[in-house]
VMD Tcl script that draws the C-alpha trace (Angstrom):
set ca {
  {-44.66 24.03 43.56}
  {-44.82 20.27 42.82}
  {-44.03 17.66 45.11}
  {-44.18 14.10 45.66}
  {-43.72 11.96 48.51}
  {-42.95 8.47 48.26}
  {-44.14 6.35 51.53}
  {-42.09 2.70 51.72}
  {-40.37 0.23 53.08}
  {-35.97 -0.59 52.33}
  {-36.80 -4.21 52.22}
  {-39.83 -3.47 49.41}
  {-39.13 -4.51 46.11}
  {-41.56 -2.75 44.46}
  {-41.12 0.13 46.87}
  {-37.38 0.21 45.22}
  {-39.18 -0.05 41.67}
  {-41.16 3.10 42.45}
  {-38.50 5.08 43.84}
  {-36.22 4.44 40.67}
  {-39.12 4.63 38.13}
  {-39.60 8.38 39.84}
  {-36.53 8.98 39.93}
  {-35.36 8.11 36.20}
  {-38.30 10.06 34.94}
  {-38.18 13.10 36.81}
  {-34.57 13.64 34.84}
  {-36.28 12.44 31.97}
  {-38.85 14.94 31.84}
  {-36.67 17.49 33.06}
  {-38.20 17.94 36.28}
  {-35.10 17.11 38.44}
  {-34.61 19.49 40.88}
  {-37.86 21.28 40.37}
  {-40.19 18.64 41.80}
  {-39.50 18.20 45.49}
  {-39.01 14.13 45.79}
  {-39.31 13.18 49.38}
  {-39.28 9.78 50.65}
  {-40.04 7.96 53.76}
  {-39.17 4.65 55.28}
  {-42.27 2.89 57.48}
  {-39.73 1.12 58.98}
  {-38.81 3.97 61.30}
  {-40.23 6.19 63.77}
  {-40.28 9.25 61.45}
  {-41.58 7.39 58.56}
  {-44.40 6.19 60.09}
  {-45.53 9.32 62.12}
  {-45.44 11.22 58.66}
  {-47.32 8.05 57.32}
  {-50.19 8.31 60.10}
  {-50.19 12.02 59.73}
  {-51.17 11.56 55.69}
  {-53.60 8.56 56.32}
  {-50.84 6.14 55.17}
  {-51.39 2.32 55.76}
  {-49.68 0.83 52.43}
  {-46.23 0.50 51.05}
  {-45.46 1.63 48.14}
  {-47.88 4.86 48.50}
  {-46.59 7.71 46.23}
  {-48.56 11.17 46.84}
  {-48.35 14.23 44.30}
  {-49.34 17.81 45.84}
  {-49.66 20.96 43.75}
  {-49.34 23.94 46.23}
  {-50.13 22.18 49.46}
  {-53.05 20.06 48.36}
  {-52.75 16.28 47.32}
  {-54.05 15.65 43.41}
  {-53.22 12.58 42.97}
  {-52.60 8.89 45.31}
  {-51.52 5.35 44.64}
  {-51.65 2.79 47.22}
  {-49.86 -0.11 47.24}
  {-49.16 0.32 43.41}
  {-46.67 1.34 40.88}
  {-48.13 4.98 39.47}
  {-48.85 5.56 36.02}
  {-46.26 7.71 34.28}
  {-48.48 9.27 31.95}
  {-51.12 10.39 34.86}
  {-47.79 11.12 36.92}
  {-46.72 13.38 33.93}
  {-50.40 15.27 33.98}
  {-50.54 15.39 38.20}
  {-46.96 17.52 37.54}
  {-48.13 19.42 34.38}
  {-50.90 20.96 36.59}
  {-53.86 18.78 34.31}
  {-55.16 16.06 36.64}
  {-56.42 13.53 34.58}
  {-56.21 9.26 33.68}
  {-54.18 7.95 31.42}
  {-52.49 4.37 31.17}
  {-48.61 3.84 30.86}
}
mol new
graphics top color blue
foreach p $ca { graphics top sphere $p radius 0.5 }
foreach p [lrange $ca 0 end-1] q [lrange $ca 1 end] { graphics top cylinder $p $q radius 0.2 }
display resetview
């Protein structure tokens, strides 16, 4: 099981980039609904326990675990949809947008 967890903020802008950019390609890729997509505002109690609990100190910060363990991070950054697309394929790797 793939999932991703997107830590920001409501009043972000490119917090709100990140969120749509995972959103639109999840159904693009035809992941929707199989990739759990789990987001979490720092601007609230909740959001920033889970954010201390996952060594969280930057908005946007998008994590990708495979079974339980984190593969990939970006921090304070827009991810890379290609080395999105590998993190979910199961083939960790680099590659540019």
């Amino acid at each position: 099981m793939v999932s991703i967890t997107l830590y920001g903020k409501e009043s972000c802008q490119l917090c709100g980039h990140v969120r749509r950019k995972l959103d639109f390609f999840l159904k693009k890729w035809g992941y929707d609904g199989k990739v759990e997509l789990r987001y979490w505002d720092m601007e609230t109690v909740d959001g920033l326990t889970e954010a201390s609990f996952n060594d969280v100190y930057r908005t946007p910060t998008t994590l990708v675990a495979r079974d339980g363990r984190h593969v990939a991070r970006w921090e304070g950054s827009v991810p890379d949809s290609r080395a999105l697309r590998l993190c979910i394929d199961g083939m960790h790797g680099a590659a540019k947008d």
